[in-house]
GUBABA-265390 format. One record per residue: x, y, z of N, C-alpha, C, O, CB in turn; chain; residue number from 1. Coordinates in pm, 1 decimal, always signed. Glycine has a CB too. Layout:
BEGIN
<kolza <X; Y; Z>; <X; Y; Z>; <X; Y; Z>; <X; Y; Z>; <X; Y; Z>; "A"; NUM>
...
# end
This chain:
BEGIN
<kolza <+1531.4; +634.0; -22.7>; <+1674.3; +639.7; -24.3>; <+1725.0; +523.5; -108.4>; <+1694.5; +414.3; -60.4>; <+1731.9; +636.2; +118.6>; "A"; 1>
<kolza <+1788.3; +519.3; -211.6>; <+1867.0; +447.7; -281.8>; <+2025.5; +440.4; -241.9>; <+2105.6; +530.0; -214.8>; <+1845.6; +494.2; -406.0>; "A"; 2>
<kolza <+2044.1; +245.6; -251.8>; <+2192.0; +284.3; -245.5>; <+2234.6; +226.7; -356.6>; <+2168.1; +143.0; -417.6>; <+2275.8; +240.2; -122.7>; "A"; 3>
<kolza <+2374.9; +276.5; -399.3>; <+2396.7; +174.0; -513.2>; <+2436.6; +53.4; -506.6>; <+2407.0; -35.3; -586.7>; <+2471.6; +208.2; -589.9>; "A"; 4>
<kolza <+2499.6; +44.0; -419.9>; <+2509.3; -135.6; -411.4>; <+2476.6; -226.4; -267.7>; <+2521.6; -212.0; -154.0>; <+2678.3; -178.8; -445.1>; "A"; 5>
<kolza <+2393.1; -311.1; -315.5>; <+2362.1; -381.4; -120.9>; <+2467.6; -470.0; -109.5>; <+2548.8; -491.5; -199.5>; <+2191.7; -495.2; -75.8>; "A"; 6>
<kolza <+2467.9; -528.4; +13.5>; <+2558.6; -646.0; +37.1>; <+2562.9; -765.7; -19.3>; <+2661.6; -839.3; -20.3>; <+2552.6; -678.6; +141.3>; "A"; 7>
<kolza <+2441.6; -791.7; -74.5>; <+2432.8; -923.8; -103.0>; <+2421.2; -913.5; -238.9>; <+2333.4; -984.2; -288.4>; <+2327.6; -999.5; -36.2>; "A"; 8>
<kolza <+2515.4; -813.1; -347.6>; <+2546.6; -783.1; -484.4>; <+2419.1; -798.0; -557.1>; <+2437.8; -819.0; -677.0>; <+2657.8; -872.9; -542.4>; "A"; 9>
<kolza <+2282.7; -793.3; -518.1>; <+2176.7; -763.2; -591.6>; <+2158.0; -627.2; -662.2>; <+2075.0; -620.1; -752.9>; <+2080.7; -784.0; -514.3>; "A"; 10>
<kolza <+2209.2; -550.1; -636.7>; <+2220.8; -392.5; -743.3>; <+2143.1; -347.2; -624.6>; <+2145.5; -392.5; -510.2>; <+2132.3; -367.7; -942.4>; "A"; 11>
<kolza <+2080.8; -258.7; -669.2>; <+1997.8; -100.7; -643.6>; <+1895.0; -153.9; -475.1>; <+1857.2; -269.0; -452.9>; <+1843.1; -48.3; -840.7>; "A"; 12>
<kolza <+1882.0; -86.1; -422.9>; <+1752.4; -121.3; -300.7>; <+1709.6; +11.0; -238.1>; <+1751.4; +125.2; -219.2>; <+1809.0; -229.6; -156.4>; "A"; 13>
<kolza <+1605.6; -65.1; -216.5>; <+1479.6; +104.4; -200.6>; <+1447.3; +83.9; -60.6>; <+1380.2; -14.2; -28.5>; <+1285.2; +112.1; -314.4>; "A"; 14>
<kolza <+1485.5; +161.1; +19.5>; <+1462.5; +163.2; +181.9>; <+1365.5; +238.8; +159.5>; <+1363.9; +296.8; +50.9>; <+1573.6; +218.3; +295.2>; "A"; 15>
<kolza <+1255.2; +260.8; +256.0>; <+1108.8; +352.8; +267.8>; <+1174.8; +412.6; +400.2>; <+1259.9; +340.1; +451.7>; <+923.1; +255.3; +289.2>; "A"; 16>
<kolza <+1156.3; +496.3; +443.2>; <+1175.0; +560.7; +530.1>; <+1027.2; +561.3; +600.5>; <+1031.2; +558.6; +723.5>; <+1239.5; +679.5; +485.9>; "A"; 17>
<kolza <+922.2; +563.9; +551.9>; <+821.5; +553.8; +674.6>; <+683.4; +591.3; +526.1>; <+693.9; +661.9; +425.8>; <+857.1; +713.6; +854.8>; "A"; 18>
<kolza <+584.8; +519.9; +569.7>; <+462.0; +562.9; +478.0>; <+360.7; +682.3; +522.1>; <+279.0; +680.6; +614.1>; <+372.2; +437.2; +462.3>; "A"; 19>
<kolza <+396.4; +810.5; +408.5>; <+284.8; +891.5; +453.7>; <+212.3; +914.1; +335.0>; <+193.3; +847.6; +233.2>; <+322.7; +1021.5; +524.1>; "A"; 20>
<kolza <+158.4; +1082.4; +394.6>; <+37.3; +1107.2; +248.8>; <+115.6; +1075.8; +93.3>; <+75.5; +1013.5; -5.0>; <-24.7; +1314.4; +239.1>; "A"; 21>
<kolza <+243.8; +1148.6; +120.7>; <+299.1; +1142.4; -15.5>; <+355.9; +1054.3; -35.9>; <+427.9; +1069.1; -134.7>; <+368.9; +1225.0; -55.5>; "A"; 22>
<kolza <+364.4; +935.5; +22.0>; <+393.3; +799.8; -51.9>; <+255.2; +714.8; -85.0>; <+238.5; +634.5; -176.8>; <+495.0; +703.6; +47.5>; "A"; 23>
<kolza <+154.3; +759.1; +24.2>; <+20.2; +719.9; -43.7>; <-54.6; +739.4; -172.2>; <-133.1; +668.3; -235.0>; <-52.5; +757.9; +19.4>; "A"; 24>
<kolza <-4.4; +858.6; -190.7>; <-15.5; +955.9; -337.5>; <+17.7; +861.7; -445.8>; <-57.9; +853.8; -542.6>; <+102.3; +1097.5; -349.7>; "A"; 25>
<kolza <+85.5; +815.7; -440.9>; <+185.8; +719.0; -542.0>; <+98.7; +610.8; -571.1>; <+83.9; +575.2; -688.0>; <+337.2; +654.2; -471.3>; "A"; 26>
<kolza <+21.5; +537.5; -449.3>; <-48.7; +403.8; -483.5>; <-134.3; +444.7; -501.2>; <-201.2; +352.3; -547.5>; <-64.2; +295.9; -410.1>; "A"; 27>
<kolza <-246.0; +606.1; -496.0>; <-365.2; +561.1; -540.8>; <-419.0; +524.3; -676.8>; <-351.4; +553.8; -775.4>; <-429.9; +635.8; -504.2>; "A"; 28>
<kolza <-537.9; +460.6; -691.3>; <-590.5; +381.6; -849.0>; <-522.5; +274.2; -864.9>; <-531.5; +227.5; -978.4>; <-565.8; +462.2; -994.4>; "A"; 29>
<kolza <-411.3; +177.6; -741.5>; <-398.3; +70.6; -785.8>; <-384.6; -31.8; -689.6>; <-393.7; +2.6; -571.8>; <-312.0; +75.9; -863.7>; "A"; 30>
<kolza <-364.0; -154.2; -716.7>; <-402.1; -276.0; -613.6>; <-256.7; -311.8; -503.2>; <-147.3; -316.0; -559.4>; <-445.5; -437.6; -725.9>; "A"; 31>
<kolza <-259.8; -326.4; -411.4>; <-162.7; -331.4; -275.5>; <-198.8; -390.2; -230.5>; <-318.7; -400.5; -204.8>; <-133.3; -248.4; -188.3>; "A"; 32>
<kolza <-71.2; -490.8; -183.1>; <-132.8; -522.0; -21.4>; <-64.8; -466.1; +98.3>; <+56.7; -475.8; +115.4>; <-130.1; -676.8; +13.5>; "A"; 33>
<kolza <-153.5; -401.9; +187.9>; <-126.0; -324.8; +293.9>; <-57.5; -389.1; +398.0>; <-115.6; -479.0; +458.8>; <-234.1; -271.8; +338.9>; "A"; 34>
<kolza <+86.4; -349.0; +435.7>; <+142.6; -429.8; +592.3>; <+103.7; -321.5; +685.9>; <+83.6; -210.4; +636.8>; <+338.5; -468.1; +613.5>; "A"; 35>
<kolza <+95.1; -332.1; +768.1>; <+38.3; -253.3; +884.9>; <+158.4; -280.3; +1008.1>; <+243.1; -369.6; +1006.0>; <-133.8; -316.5; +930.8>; "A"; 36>
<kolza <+142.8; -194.8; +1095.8>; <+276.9; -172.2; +1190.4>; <+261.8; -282.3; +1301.0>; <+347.5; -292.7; +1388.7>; <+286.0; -5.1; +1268.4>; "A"; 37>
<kolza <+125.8; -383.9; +1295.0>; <+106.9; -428.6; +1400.3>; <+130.3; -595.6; +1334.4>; <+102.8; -694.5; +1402.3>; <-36.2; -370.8; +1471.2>; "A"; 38>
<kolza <+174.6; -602.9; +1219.8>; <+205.5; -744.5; +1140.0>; <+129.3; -787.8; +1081.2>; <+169.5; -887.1; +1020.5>; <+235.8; -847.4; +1197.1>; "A"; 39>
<kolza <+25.2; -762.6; +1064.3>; <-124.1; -815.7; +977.7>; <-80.4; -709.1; +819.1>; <-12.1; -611.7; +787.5>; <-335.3; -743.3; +1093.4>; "A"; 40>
<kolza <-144.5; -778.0; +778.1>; <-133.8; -741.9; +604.1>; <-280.0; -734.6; +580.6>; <-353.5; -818.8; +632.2>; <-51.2; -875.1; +486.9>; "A"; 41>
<kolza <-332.6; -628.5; +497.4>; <-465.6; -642.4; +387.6>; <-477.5; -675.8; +257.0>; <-418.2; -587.0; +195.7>; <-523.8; -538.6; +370.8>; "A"; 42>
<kolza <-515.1; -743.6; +191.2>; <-467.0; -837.1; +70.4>; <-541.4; -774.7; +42.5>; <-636.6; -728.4; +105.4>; <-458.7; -984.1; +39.9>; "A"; 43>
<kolza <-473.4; -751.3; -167.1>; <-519.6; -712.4; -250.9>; <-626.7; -593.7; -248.4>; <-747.8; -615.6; -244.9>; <-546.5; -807.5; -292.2>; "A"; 44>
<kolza <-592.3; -515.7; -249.7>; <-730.5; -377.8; -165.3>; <-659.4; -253.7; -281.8>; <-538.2; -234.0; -289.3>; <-692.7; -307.6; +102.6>; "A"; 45>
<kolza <-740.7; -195.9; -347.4>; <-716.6; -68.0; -428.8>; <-733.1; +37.0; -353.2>; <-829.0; +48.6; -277.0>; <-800.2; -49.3; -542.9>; "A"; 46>
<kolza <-613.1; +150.0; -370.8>; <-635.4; +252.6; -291.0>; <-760.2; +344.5; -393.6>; <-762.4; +348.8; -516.6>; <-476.5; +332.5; -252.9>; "A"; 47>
<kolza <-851.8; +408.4; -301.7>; <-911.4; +460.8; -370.5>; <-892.4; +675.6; -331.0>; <-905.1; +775.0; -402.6>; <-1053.6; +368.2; -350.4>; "A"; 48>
<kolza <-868.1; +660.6; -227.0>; <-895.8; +846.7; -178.9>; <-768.9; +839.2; -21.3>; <-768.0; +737.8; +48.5>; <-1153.2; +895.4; -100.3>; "A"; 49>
<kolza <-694.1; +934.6; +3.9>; <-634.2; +980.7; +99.3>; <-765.0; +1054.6; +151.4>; <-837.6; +1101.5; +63.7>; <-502.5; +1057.8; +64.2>; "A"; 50>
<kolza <-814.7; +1075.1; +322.5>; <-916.7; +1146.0; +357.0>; <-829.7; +1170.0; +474.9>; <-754.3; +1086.6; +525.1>; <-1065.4; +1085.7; +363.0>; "A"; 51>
<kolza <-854.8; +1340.0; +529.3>; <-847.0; +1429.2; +631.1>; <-960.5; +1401.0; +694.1>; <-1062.7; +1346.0; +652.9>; <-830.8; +1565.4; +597.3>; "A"; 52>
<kolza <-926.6; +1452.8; +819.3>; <-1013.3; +1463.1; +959.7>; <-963.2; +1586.1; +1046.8>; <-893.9; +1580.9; +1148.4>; <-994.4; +1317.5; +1057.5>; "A"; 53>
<kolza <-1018.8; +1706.4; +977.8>; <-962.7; +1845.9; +975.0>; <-968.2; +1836.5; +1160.8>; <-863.4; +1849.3; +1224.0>; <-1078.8; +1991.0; +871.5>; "A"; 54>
<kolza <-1090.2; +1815.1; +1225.7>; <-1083.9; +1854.8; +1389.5>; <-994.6; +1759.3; +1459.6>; <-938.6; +1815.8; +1553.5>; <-1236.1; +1846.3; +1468.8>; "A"; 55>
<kolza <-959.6; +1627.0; +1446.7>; <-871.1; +1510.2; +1549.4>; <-707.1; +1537.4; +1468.4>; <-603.2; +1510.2; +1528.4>; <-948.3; +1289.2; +1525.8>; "A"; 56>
<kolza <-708.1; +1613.6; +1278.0>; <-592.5; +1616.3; +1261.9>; <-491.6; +1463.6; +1234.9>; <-370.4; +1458.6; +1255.3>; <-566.5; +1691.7; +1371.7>; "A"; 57>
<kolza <-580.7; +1343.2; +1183.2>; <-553.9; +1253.4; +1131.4>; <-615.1; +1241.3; +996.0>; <-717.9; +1296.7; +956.9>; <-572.9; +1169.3; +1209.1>; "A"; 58>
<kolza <-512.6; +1135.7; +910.0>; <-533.7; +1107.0; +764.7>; <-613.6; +961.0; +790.5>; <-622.1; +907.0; +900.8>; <-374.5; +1098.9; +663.7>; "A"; 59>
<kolza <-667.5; +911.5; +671.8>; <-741.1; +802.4; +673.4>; <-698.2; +715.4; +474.9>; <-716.2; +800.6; +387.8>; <-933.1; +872.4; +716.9>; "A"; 60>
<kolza <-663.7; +612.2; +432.2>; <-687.5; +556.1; +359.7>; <-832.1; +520.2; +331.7>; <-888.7; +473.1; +430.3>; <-617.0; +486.4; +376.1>; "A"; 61>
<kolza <-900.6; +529.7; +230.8>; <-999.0; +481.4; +167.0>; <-980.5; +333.7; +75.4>; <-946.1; +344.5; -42.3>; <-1035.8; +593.3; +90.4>; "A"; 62>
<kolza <-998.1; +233.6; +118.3>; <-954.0; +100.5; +40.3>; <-1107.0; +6.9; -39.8>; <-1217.7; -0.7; +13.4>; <-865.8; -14.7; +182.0>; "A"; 63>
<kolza <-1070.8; -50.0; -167.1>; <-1168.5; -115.7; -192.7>; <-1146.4; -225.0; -220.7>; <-1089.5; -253.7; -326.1>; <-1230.5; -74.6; -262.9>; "A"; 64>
<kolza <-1181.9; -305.7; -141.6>; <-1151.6; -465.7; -225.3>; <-1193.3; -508.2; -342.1>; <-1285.8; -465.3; -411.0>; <-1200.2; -574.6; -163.3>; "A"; 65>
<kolza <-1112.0; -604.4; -363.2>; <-1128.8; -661.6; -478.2>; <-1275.3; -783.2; -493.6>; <-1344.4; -812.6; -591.2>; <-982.9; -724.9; -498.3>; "A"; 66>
<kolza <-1277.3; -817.1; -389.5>; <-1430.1; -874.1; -400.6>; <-1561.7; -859.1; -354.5>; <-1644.5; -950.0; -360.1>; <-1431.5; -964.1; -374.8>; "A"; 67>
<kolza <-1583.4; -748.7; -309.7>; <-1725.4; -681.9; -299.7>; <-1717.2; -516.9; -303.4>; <-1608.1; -460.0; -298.2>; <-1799.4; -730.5; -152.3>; "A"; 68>
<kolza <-1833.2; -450.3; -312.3>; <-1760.0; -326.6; -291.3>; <-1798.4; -229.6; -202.5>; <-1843.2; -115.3; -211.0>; <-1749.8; -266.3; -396.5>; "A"; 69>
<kolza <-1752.5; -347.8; -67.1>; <-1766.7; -252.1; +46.8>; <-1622.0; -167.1; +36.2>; <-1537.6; -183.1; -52.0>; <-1790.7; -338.9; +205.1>; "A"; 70>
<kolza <-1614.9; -73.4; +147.2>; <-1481.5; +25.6; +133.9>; <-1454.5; +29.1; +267.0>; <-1534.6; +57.5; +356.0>; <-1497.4; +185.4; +67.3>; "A"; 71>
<kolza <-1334.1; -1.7; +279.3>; <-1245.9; -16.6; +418.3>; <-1164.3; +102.2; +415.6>; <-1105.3; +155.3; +321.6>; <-1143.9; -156.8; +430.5>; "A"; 72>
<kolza <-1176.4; +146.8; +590.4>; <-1104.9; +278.1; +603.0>; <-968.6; +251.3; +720.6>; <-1000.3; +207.1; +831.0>; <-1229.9; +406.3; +662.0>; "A"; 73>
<kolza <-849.4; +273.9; +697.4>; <-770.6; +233.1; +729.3>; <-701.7; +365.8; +792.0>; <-698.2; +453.0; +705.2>; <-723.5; +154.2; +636.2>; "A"; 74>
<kolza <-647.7; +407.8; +910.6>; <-564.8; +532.2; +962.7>; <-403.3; +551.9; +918.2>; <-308.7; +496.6; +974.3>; <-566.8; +521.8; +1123.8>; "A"; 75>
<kolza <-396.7; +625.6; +826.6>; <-276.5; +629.6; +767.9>; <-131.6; +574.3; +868.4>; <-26.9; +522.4; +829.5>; <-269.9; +781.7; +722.3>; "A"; 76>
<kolza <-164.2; +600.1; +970.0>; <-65.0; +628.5; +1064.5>; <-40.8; +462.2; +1081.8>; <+73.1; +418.7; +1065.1>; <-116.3; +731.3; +1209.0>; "A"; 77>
<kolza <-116.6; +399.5; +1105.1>; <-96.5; +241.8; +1132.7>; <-86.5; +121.7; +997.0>; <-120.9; +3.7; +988.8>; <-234.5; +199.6; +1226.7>; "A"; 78>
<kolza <-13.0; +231.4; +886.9>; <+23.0; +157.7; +804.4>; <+200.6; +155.8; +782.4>; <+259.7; +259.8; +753.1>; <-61.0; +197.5; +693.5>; "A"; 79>
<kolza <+245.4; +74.6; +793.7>; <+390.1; +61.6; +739.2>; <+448.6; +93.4; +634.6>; <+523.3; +190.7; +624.8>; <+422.7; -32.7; +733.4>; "A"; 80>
<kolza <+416.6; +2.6; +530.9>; <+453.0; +69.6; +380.9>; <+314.8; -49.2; +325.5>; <+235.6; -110.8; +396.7>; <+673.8; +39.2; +296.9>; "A"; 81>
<kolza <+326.8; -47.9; +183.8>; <+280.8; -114.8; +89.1>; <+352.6; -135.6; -49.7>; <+430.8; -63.2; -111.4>; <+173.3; -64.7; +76.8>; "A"; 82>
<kolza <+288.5; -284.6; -83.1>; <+379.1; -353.7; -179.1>; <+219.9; -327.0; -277.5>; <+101.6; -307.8; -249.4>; <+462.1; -548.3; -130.3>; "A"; 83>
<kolza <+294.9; -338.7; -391.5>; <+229.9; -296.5; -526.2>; <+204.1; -429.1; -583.7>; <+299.9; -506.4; -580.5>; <+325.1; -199.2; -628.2>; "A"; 84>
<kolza <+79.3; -477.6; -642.7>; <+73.3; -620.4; -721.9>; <+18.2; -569.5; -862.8>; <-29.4; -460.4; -894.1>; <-41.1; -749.5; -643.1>; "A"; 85>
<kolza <+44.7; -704.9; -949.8>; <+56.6; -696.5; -1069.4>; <-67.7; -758.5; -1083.1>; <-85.6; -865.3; -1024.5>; <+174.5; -745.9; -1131.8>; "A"; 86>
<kolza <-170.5; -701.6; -1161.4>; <-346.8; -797.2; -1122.9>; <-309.2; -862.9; -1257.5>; <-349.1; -979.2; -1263.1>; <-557.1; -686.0; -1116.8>; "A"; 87>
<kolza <-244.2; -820.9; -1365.9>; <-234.2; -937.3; -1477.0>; <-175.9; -1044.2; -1475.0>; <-201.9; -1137.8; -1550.7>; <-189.4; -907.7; -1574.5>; "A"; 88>
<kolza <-54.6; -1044.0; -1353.0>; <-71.6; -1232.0; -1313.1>; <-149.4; -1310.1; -1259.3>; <-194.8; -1421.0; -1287.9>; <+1.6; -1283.7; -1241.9>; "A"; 89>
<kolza <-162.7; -1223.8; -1158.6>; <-323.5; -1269.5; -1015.6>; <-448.9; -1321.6; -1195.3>; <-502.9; -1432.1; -1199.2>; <-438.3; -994.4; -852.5>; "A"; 90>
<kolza <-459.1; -1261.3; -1264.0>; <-568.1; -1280.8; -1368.0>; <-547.9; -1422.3; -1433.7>; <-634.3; -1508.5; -1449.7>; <-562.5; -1161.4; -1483.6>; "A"; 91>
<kolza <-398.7; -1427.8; -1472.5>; <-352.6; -1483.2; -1589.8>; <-298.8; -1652.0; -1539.4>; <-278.2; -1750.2; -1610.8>; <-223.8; -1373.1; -1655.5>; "A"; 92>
<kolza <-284.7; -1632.4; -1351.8>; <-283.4; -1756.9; -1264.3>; <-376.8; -1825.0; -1204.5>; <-360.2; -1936.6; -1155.2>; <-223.4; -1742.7; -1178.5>; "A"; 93>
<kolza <-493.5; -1753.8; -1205.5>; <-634.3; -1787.8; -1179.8>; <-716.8; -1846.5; -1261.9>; <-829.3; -1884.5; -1229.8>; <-694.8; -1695.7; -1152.6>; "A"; 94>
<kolza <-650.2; -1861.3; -1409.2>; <-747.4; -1961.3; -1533.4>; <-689.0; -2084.3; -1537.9>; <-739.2; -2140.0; -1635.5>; <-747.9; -1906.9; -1705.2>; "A"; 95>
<kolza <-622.0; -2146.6; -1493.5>; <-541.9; -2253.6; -1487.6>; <-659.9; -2341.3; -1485.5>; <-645.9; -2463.5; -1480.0>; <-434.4; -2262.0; -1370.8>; "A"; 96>
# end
């Protein structure tokens, strides 16, 4: 939902209404960090696959970190939203 103007005269703001498959759709092939409904965050993790669980009727995130390549499976349902990062600063702040 977009409004056009917030209160605090910053222009445009993007409310999420709630994270599902089809907002998951959007992040896969790139780097997030995951907030979760319970306040913990997963840093820097690439979505890699949305996965079904045709008999219990739950979705699952497929995640890969960025520093080994084990793969973390996360239950769609106990994610909040996710914020999108830019890996060419994370790159370009790390040669310092």
């Amino acid at each position: 939902m977009l409004e056009p103007h917030s209160p605090n005269g910053l222009g445009m703001v993007i409310v999420m209404e709630g994270f599902n498959a089809n907002t998951a759709r959007s992040f896969l092939g790139k780097n997030v960090n995951l907030h979760l409904k319970d306040g913990s965050v997963i840093v820097n993790v690439k979505l890699a696959e949305i996965q079904k669980d045709e008999f219990e009727r739950r979705s699952f995130l497929k995640c890969a970190p960025c520093v080994d390549g084990n793969v973390l499976t996360v239950p769609l349902k106990s994610v909040a939203w996710a914020e999108m990062l830019n890996v060419n600063i994370l790159l370009t702040s790390g040669l310092e």
